[in-house]
C-alpha positions as CSV (number, residue, x, y, z in Angstrom):
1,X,0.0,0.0,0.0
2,X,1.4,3.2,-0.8
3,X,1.7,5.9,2.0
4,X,1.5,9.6,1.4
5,X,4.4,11.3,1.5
6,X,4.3,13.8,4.8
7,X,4.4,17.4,3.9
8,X,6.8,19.9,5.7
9,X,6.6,23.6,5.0
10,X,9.1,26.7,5.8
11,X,7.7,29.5,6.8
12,X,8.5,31.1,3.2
13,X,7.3,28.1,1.5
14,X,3.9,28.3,3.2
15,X,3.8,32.0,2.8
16,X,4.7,31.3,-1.2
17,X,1.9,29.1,-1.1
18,X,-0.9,30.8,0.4
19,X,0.2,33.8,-1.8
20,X,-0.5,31.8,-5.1
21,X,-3.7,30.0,-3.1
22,X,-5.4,33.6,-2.7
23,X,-4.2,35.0,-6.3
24,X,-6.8,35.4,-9.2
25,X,-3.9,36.2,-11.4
26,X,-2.4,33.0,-11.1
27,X,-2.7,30.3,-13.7
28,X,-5.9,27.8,-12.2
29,X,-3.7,24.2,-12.1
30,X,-1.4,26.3,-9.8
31,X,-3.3,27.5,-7.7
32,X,-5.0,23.6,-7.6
33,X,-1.5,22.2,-6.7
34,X,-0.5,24.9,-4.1
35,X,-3.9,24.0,-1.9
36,X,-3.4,20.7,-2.7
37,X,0.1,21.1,-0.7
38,X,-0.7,23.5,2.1
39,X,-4.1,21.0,2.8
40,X,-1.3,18.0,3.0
41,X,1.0,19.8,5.2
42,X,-2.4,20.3,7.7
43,X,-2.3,16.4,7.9
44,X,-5.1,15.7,5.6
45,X,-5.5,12.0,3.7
46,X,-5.5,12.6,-0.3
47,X,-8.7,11.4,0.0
48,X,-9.9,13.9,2.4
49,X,-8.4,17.2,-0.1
50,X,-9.9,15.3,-3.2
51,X,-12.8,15.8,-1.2
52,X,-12.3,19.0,-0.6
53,X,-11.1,20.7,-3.7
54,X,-13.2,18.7,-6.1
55,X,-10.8,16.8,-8.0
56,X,-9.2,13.5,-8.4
57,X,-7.7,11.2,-6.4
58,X,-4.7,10.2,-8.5
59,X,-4.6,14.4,-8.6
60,X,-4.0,15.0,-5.5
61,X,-1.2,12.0,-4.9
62,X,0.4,13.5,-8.0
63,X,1.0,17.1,-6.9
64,X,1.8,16.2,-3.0
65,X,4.5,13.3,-4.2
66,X,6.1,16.1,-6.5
67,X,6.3,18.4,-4.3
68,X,7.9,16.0,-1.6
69,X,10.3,15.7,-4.1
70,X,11.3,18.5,-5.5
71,X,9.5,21.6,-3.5
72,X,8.0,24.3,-6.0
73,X,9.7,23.6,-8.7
74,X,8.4,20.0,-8.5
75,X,4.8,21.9,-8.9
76,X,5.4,25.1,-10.8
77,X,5.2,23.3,-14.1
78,X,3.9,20.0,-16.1
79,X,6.5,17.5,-15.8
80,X,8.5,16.7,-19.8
81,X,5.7,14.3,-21.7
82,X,7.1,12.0,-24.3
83,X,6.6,12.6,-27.8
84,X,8.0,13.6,-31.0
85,X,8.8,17.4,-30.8
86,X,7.7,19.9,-34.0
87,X,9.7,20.1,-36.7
88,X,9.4,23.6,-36.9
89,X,8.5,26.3,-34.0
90,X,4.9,27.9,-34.2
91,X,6.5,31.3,-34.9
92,X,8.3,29.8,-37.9
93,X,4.3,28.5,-38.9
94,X,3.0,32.2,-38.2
95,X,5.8,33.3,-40.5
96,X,4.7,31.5,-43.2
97,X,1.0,32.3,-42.6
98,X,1.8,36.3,-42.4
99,X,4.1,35.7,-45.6
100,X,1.3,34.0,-47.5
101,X,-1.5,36.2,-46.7
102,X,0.5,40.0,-46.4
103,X,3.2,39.6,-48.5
104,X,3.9,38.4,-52.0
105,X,7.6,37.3,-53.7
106,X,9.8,39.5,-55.7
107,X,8.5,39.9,-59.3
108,X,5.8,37.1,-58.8
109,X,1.8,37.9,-58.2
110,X,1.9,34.7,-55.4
111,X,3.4,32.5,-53.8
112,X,4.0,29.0,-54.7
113,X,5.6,25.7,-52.2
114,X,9.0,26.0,-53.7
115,X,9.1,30.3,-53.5
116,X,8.3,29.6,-49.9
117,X,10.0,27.3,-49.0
118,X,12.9,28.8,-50.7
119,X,11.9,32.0,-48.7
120,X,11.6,30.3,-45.8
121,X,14.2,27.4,-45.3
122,X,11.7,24.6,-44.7
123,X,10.8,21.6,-47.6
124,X,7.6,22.4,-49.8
125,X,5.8,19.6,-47.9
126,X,6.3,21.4,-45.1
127,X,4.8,24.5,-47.0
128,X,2.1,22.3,-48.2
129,X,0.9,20.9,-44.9
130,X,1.1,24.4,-43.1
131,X,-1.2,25.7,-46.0
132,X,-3.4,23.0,-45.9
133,X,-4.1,23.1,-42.2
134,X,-5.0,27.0,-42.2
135,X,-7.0,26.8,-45.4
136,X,-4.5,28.4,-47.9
137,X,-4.3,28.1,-51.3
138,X,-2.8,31.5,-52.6
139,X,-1.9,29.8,-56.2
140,X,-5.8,30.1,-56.7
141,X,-6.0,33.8,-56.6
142,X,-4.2,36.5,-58.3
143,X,-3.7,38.4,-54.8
144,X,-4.8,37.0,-51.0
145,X,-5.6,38.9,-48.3
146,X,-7.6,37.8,-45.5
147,X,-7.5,41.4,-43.4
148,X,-5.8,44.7,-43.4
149,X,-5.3,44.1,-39.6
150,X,-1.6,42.5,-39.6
151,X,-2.5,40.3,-36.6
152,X,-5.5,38.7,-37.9
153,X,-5.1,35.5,-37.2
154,X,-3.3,35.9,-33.9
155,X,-6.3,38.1,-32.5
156,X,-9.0,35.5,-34.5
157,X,-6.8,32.6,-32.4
158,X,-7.3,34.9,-29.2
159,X,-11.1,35.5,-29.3
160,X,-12.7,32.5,-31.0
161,X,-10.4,30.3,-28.0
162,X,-12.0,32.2,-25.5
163,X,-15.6,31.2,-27.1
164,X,-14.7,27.4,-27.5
165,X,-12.3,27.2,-24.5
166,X,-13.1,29.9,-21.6
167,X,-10.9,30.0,-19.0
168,X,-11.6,28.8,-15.5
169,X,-12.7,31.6,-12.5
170,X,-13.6,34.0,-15.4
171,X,-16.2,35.6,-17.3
172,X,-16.2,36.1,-21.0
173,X,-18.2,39.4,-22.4
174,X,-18.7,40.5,-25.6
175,X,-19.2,44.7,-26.1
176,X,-20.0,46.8,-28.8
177,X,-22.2,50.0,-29.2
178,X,-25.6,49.6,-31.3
179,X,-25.7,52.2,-33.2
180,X,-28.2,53.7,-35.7
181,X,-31.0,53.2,-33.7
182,X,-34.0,56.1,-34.2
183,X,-36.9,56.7,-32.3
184,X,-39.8,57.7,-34.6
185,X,-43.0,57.3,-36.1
186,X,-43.2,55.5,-39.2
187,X,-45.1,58.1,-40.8
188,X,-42.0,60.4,-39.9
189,X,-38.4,60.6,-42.4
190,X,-35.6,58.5,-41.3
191,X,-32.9,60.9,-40.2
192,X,-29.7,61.3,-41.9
193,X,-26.7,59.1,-40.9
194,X,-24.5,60.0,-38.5
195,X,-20.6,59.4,-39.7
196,X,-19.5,59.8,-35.6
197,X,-20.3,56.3,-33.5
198,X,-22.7,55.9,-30.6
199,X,-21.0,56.2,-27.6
200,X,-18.6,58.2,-25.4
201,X,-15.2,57.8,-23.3
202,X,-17.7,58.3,-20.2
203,X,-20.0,56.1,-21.1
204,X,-17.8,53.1,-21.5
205,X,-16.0,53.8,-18.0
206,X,-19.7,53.8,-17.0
207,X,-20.0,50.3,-18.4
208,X,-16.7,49.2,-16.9
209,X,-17.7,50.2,-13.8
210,X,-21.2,48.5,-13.5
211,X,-19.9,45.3,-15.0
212,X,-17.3,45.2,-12.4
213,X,-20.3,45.9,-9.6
214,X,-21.9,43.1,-11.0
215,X,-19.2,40.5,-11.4
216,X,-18.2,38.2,-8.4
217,X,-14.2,39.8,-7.3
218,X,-13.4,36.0,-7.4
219,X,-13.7,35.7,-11.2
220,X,-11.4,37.5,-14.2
221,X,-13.1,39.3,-16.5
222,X,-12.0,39.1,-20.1
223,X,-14.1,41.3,-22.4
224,X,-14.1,41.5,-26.2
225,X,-14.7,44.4,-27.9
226,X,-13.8,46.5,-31.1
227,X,-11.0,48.8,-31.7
228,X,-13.1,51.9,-31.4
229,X,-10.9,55.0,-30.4
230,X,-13.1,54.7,-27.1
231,X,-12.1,51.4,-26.0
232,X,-8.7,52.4,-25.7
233,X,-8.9,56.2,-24.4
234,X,-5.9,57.3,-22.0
235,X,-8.5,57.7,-18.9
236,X,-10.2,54.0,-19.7
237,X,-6.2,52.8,-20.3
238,X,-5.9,54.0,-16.4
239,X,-8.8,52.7,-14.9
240,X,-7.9,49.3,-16.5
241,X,-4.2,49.5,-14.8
242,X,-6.5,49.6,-11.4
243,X,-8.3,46.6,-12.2
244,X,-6.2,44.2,-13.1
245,X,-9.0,41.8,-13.1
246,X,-10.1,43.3,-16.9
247,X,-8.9,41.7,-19.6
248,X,-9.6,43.2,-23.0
249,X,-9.0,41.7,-26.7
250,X,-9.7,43.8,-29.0
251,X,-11.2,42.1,-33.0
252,X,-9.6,42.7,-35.5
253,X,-9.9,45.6,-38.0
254,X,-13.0,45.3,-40.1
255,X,-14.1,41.8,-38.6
256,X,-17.1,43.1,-36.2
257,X,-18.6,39.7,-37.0
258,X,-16.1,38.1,-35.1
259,X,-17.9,40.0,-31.5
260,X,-20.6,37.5,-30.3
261,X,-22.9,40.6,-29.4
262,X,-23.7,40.9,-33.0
263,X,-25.4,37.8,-32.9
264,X,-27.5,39.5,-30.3
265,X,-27.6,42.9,-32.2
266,X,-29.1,41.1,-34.8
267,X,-31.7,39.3,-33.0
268,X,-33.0,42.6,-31.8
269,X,-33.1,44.2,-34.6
270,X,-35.3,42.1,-36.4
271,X,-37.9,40.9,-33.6
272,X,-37.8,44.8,-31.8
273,X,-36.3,47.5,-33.5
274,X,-36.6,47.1,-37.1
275,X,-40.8,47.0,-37.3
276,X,-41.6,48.5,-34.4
277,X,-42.8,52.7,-34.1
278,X,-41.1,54.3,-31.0
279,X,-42.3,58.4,-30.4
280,X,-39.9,59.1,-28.4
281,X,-36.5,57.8,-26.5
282,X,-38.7,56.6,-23.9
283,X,-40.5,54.2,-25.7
284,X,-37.4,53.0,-27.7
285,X,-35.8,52.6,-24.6
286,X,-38.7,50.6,-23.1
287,X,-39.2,48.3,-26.2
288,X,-35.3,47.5,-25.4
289,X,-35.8,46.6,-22.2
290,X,-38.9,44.6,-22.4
291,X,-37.3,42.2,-25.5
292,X,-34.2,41.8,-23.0
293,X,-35.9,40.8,-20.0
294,X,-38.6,38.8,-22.2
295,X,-35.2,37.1,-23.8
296,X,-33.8,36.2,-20.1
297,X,-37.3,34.4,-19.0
298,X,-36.0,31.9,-21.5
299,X,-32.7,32.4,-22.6
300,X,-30.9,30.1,-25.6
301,X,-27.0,31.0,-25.4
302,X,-25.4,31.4,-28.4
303,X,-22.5,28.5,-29.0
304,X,-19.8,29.8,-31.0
305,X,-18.7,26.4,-33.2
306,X,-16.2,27.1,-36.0
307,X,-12.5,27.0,-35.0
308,X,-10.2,29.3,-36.0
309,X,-8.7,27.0,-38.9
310,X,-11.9,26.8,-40.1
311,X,-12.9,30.5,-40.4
312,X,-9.5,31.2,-42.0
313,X,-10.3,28.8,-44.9
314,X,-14.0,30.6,-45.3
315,X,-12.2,34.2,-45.5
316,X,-9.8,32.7,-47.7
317,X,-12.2,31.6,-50.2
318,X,-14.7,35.2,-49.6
319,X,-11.1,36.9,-51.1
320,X,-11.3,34.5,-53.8
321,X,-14.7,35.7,-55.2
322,X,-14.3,39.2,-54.4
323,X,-10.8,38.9,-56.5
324,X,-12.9,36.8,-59.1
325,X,-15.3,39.8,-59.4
326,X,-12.7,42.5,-59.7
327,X,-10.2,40.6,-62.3
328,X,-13.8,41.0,-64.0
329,X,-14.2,45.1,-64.0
């Protein structure tokens, strides 16, 4: 029968510990492991913490043998796995990405496996397999873009992993402003179109604030929201410095669809807004509230799907026809 190895603490070891135990900042497997510790040092059975902190048996044994054998570091990180390593480094894969979709080669209109791979010191089946796996066939099209935002796909990584993966003891929000929305008669004109945006610097510190009234202190906060010159004022830059707990990643340029709220935008629109005859800002304003706290009595969440790979190829292939239609003109 194997016996639990007993648990001795420093006083800076313990003091190390409880500091990662309390921390929101810290990464959530640490913060496991470090109560897993302090819990054996108290005299507790691994049965008794896997009891306590919801989790495993073999866990708990796991952490509290490593860290009997090798202190912190035997905890700070996973232990070496076995396994063939990559070939090539993910930034050399984002290279070739960013080459194929921002750049082209000298004198040519595209880029083809051997120009790459020329450019790029790796074989053309190397080339071939990276394209393949992000949905990239440049050959196809006479020029290939997917945005004008040079971190596309590293911010389109970011966001739609939050959807599909959220992070433990955190929230994910989506933001925008809802613009364009009129109060009036339908026997009345439709005013002219604004070329500012809805909303102000105060207003979205106003936001900030209430979502952090009504968020639990205990949970992170990663929010998603536009690039709008707003969102990144100097006075809301400061009031995020005092809240560590915010989070914000930012779409990228020109890809609002990528913000979940539009989903939600859209919904209202069509079964509120779009039909309906408001007289004033009072009734607009009521209609919005009633259609929000009609949608909470029974609410359907919105499950974001596609991976990242996935909406790479789709964009890939929009360019395509848009190309198509131009080469056309």
């Amino acid at each position: 029968m194997r016996i639990a190895p007993a648990i001795k603490l420093t006083d800076p070891e313990r003091e190390q510990l409880e500091s990662i135990a309390r921390s929101r900042r810290q990464p959530l497997r640490l913060v496991q492991r470090a109560n897993i510790v302090l819990l054996a040092e108290r005299g507790l059975e691994n049965l008794e913490i896997a009891h306590r902190l919801q989790v495993s048996l073999p866990l708990v044994g796991r952490w509290r043998r490593r860290y009997a054998a090798k202190k912190f570091a035997g905890i700070e990180s996973d232990a070496p796995r076995s396994g063939r390593k990559p070939i090539i480094s993910a930034e050399l894969v984002q290279s070739i990405v960013n080459k194929t979709t921002q750049e082209t080669p000298p004198g040519q209109t595209h880029w083809s496996q051997h120009s790459m791979s020329k450019a790029t010191g790796v074989s053309p089946s190397t080339v071939s397999r990276i394209w393949r796996a992000h949905g990239l066939k440049p050959h196809l099209v006479r020029t290939f873009k997917l945005s004008n935002d040079l971190l596309f796909p590293e911010k389109l990584h970011d966001i739609v992993g939050l959807y599909v993966n959220p992070p433990e003891h955190a929230v994910v929000l989506c933001a925008d402003e809802k613009s364009q929305i009129q109060a009036l008669d339908r026997t009345q004109p439709g005013l002219p179109i604004k070329r500012w945006r809805a909303g102000t610097m105060t207003e979205w510190l106003k936001y900030l604030r209430l979502i952090d009234k009504s968020v639990s202190p205990e949970l992170n906060i990663h929010l998603i929201a536009d690039n709008y010159s707003t969102h990144k004022h100097e006075k809301v830059q400061r009031w995020l410095k005092r809240h560590p707990r915010f989070q914000m990643h930012f779409t990228p340029t020109s890809s609002s669809w990528l913000n979940m709220v539009e989903r939600f935008f859209r919904d209202i629109t069509t079964q509120a807004i779009r039909r309906g005859v408001f007289r004033s800002v009072d009734e607009l304003i009521s209609a919005i509230e009633v259609y929000i706290a009609e949608h909470n009595r029974d609410p359907k969440p919105f499950i974001w799907t596609a991976t990242s790979c996935d909406i790479l190829a789709k964009v890939k292939r929009a360019r395509q026809v848009l190309n198509k239609k131009q080469d056309l003109r």
